[in-house]
DSSP file (Angstrom, degrees, kcal/mol; ACC not computed):
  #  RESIDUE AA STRUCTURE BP1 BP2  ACC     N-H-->O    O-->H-N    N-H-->O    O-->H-N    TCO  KAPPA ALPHA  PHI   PSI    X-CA   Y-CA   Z-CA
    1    1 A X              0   0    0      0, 0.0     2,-0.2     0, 0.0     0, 0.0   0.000 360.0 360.0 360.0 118.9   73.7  -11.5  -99.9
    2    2 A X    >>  -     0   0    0      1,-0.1     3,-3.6     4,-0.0     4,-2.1  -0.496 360.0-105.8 -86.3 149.1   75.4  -14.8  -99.9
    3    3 A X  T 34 S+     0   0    0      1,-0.3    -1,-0.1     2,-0.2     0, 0.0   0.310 119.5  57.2 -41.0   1.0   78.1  -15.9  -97.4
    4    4 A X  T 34 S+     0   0    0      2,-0.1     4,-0.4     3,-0.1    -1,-0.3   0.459 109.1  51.3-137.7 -14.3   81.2  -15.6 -100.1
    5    5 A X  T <> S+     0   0    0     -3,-3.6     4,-0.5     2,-0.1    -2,-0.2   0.534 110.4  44.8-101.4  -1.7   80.1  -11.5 -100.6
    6    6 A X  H  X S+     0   0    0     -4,-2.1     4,-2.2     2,-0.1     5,-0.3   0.745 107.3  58.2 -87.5 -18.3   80.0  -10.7  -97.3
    7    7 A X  H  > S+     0   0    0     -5,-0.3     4,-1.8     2,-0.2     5,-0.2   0.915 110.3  43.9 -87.4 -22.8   83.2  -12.3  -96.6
    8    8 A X  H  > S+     0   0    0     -4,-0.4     4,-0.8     1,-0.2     5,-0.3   0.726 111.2  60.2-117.7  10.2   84.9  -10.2  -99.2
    9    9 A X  H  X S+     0   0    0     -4,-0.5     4,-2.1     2,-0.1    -1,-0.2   0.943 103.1  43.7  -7.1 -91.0   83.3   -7.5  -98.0
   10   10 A X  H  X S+     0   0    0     -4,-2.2     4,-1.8     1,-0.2     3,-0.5   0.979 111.8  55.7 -61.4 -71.3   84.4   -7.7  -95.1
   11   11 A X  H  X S+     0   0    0     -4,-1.8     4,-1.4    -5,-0.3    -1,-0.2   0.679 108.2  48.4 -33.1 -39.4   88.1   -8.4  -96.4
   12   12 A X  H  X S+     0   0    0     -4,-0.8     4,-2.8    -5,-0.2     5,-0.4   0.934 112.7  50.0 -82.9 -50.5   88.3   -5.5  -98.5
   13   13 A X  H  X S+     0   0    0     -4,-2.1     4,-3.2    -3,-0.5     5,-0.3   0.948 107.4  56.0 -26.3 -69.6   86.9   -3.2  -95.3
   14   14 A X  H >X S+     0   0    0     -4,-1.8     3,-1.1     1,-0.2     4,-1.0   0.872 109.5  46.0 -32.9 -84.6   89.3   -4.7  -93.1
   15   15 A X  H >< S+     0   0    0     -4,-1.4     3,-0.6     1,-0.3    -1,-0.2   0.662 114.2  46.0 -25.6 -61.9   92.0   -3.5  -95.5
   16   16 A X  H 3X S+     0   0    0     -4,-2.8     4,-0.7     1,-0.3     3,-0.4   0.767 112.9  44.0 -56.8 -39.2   90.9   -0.3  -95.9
   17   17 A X  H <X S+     0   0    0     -4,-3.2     4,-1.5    -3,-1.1    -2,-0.3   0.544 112.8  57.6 -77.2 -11.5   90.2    0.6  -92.5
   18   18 A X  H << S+     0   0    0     -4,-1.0    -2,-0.2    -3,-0.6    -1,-0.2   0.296 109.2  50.2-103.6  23.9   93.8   -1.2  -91.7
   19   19 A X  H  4 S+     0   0    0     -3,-0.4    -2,-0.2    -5,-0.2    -1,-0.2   0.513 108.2  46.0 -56.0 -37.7   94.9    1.3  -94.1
   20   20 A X  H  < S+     0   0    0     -4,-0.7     3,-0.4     2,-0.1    -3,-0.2   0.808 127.0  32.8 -76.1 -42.4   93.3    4.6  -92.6
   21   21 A X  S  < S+     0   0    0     -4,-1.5    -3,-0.1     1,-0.2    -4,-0.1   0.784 105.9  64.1-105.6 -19.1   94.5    3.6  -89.3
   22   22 A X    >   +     0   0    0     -5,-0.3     3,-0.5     1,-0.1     2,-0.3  -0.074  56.2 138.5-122.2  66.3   97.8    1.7  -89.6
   23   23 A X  T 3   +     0   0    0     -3,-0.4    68,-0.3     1,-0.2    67,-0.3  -0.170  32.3 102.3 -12.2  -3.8  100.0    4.2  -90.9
   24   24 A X  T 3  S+     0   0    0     -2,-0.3    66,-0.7    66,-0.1     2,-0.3   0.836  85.3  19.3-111.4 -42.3  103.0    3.7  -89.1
   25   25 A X  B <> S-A   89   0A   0     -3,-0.5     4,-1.1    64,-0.2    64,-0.2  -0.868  70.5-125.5-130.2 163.8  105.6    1.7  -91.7
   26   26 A X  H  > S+     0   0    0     62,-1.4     4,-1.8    -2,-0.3     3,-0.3   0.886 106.0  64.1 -93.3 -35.9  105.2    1.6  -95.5
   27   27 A X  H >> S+     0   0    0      1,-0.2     3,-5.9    61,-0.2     4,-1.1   0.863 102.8  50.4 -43.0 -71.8  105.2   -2.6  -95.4
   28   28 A X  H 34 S+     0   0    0      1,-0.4    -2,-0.2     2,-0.3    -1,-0.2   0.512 113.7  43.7 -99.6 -23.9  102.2   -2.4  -93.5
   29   29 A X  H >X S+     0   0    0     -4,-1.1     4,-1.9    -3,-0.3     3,-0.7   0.801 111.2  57.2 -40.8 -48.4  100.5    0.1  -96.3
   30   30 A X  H <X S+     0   0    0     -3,-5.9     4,-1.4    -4,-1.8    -2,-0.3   0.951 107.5  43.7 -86.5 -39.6  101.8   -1.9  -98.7
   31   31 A X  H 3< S+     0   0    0     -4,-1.1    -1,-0.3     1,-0.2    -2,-0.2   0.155 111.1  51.3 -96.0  36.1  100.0   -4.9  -97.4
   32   32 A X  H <> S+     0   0    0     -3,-0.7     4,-0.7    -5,-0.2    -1,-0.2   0.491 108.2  55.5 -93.6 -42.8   96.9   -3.4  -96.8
   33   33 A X  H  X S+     0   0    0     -4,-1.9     4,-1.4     2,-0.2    -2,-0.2   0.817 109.9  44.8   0.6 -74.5   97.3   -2.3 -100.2
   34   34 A X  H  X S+     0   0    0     -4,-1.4     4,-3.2     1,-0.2    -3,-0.1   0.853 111.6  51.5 -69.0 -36.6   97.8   -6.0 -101.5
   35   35 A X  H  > S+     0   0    0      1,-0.3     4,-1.0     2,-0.2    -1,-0.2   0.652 104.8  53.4 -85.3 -13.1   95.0   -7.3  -99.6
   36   36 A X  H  X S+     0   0    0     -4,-0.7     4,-2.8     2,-0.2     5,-0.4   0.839 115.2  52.8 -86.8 -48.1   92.2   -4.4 -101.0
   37   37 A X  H  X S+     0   0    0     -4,-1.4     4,-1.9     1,-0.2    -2,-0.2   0.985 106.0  46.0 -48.1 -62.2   93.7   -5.9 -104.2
   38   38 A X  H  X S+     0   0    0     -4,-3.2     4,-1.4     2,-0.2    -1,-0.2   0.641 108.5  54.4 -59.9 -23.9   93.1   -9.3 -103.6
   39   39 A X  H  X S+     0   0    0     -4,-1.0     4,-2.3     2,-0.2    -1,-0.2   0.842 107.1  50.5 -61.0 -41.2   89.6   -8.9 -102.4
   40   40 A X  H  X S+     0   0    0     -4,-2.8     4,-1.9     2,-0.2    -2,-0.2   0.772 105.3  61.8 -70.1 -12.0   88.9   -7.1 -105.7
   41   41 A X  H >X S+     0   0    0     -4,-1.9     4,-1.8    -5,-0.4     3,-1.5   0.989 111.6  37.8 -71.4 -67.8   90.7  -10.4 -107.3
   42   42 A X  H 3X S+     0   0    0     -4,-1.4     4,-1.0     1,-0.2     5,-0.2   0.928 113.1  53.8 -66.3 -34.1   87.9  -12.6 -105.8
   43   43 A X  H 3< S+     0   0    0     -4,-2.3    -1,-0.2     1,-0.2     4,-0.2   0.876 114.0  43.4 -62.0 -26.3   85.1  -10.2 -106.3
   44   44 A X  H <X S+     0   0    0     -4,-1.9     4,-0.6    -3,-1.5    -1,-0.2   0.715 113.3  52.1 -93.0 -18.5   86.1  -10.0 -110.1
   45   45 A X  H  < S+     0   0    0     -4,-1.8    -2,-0.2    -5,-0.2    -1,-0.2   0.292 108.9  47.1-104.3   1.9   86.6  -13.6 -110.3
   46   46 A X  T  X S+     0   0    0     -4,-1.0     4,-0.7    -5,-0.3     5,-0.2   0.535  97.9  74.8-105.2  -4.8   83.1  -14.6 -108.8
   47   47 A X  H >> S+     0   0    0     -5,-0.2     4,-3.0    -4,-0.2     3,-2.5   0.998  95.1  49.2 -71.4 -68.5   81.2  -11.9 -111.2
   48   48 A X  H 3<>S+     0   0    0     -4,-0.6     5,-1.5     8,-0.2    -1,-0.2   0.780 115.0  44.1 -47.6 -34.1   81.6  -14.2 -114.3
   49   49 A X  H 345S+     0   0    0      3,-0.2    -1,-0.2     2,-0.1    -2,-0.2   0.716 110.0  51.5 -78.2 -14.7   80.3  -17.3 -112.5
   50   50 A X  H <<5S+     0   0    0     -3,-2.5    -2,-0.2    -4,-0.7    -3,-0.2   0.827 119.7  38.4 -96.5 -49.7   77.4  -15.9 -110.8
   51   51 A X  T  <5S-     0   0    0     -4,-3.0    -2,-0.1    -5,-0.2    -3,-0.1   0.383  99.2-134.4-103.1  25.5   76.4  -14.5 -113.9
   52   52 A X  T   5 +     0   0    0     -5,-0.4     2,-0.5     1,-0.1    -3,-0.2   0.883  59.4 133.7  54.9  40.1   77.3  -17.4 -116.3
   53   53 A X      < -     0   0    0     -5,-1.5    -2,-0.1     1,-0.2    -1,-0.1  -0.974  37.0-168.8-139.3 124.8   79.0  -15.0 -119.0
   54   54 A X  S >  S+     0   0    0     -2,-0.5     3,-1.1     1,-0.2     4,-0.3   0.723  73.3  85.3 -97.5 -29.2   82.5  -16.9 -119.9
   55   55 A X  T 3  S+     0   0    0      1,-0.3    -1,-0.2     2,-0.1     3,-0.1   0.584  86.8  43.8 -70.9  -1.4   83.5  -13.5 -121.8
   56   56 A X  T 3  S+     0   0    0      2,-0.1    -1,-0.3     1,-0.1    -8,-0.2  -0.095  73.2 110.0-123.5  55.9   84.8  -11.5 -118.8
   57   57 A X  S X  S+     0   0    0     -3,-1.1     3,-1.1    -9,-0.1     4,-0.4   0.710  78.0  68.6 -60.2 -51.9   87.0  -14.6 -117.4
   58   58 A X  T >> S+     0   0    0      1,-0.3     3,-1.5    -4,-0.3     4,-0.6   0.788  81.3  66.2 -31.9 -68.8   89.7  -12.1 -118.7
   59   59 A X  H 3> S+     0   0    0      1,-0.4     4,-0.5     2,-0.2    -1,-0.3   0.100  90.8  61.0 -51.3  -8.0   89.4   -9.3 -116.4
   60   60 A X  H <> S+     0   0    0     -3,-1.1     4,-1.7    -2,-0.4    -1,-0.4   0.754 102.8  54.5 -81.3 -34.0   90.5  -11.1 -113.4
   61   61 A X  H <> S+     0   0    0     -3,-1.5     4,-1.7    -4,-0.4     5,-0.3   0.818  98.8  58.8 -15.9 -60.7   93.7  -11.6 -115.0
   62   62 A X  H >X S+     0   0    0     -4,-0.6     4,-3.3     1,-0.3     3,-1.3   0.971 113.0  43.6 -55.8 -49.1   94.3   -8.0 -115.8
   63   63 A X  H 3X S+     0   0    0     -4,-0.5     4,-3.5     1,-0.4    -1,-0.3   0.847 111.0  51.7 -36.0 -57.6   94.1   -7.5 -112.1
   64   64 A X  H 3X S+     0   0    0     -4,-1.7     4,-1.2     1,-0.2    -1,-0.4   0.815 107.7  46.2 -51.4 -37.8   95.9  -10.0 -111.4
   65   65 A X  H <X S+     0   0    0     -4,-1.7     4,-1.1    -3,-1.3    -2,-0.2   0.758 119.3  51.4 -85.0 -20.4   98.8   -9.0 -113.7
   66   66 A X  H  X S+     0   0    0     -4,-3.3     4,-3.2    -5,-0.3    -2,-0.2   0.988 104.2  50.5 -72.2 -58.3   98.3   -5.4 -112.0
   67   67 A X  H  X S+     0   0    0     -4,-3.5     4,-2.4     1,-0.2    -1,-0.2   0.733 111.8  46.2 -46.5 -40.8   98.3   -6.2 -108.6
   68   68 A X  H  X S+     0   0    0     -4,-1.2     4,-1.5     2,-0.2     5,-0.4   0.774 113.3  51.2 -92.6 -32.6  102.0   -8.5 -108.9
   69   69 A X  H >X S+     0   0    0     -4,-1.1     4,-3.2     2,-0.2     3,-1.0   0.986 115.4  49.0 -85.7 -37.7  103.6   -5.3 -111.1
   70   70 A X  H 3X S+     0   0    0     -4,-3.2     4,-2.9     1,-0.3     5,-0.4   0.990 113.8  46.6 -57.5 -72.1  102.1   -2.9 -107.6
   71   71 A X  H 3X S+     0   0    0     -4,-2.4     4,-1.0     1,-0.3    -1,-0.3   0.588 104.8  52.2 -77.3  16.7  103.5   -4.9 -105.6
   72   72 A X  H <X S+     0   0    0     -4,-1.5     4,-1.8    -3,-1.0     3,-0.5   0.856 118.5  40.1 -92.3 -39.3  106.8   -5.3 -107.1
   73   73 A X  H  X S+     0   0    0     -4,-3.2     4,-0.7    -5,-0.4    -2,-0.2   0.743 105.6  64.7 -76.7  -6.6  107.3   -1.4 -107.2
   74   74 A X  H >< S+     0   0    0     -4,-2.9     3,-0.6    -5,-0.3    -1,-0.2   0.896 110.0  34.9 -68.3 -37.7  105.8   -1.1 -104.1
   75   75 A X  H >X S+     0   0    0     -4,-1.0     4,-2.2    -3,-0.5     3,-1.9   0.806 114.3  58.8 -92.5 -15.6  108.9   -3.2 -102.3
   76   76 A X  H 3< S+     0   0    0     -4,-1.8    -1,-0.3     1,-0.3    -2,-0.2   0.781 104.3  45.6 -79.0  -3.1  111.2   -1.8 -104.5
   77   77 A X  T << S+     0   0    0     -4,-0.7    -1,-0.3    -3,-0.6    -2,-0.2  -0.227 110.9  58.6 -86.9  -3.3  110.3    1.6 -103.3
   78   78 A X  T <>>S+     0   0    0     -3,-1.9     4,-2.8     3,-0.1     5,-0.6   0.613 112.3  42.1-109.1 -67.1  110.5    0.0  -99.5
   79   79 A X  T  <5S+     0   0    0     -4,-2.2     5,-0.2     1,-0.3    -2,-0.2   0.492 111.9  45.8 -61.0   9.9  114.0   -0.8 -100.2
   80   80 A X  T  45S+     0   0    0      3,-0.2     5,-0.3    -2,-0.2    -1,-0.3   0.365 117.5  56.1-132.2 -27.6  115.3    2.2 -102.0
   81   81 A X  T  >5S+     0   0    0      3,-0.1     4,-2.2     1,-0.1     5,-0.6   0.867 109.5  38.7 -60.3 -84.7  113.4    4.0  -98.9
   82   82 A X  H  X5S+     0   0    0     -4,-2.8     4,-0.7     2,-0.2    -3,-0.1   0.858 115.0  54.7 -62.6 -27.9  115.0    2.3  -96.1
   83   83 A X  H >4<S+     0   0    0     -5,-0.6     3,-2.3     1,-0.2     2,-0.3   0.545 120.4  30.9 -76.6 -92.2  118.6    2.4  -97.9
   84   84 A X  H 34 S+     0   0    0      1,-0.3    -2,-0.2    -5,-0.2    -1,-0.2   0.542 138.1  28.3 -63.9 -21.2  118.5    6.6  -98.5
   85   85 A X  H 3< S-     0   0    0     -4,-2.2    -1,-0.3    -5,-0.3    -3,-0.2   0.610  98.1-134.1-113.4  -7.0  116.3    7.1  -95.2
   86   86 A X  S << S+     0   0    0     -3,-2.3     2,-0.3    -4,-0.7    -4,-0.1   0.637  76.9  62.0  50.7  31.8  117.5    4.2  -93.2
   87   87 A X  S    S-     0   0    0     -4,-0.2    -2,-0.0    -6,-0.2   -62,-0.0  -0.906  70.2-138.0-168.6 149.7  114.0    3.4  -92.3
   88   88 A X        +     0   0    0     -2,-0.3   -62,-1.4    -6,-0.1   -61,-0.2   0.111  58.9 126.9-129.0  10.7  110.7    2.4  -93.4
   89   89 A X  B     -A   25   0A   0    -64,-0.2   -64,-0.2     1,-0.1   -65,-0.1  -0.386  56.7-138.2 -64.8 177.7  108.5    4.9  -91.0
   90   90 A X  S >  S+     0   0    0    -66,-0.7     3,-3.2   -67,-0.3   -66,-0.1   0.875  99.8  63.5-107.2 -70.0  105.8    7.2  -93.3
   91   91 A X  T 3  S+     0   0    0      1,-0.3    -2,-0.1   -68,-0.3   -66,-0.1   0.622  91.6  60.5 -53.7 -36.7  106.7   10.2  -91.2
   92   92 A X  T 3  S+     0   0    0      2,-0.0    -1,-0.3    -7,-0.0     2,-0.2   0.761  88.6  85.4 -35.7 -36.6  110.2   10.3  -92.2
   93   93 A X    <   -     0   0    0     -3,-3.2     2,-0.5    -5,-0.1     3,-0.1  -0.427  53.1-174.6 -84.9 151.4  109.4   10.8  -95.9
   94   94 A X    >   -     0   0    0      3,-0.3     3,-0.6    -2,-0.2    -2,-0.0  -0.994  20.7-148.6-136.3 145.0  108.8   14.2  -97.1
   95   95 A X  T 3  S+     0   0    0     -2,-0.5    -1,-0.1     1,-0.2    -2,-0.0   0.670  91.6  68.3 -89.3 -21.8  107.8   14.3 -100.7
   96   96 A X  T 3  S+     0   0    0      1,-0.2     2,-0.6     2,-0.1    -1,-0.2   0.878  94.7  56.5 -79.7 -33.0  109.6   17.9 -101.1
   97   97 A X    <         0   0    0     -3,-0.6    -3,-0.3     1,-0.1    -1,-0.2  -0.936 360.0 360.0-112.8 139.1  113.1   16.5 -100.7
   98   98 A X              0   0    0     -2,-0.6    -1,-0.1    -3,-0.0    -3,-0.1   0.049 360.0 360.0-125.3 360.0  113.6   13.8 -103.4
């Protein structure tokens, strides 16, 4: 294991575990979120080099294009939270009233 997959590794771990455990405001979801994304962005964008095959150079893209359209409904879904609830805690929402 080279020094550039353990580090995003790590990165996506990090993310995940600051996802299981910091719950507390929907930013801090969301950019735990971004950053599990962005790990998979480097992981998918070292695959193709490591294994010399120029034909999936595409597939970091998609990701890419995926990741910017998440988070843009992710903050627009922060803001349309905090105006109807006047706050951004997770415990506030309840999925039952809409």
């Amino acid at each position: 294991m080279t020094i550039m997959h353990l580090c995003f590794y790590s990165a996506f771990i990090l993310s995940s575990l600051g996802l299981a455990f910091h719950r507390t405001h929907l930013i801090s979801a969301l950019l735990c979120l971004e950053s599990m994304m962005l790990s998979m962005y480097i992981a998918l964008t070292m695959w193709p080099i490591q294994t010399q095959m120029p034909s999936a150079t595409i597939l970091p893209m998609f990701v890419l294009t995926f990741s910017a359209c998440e988070a843009a409904t992710g903050l627009s879904l922060l803001v349309a939270s905090t105006r109807t609830h006047g706050c951004d805690y997770l415990h506030n929402f309840n999925l039952l009233k809409c």
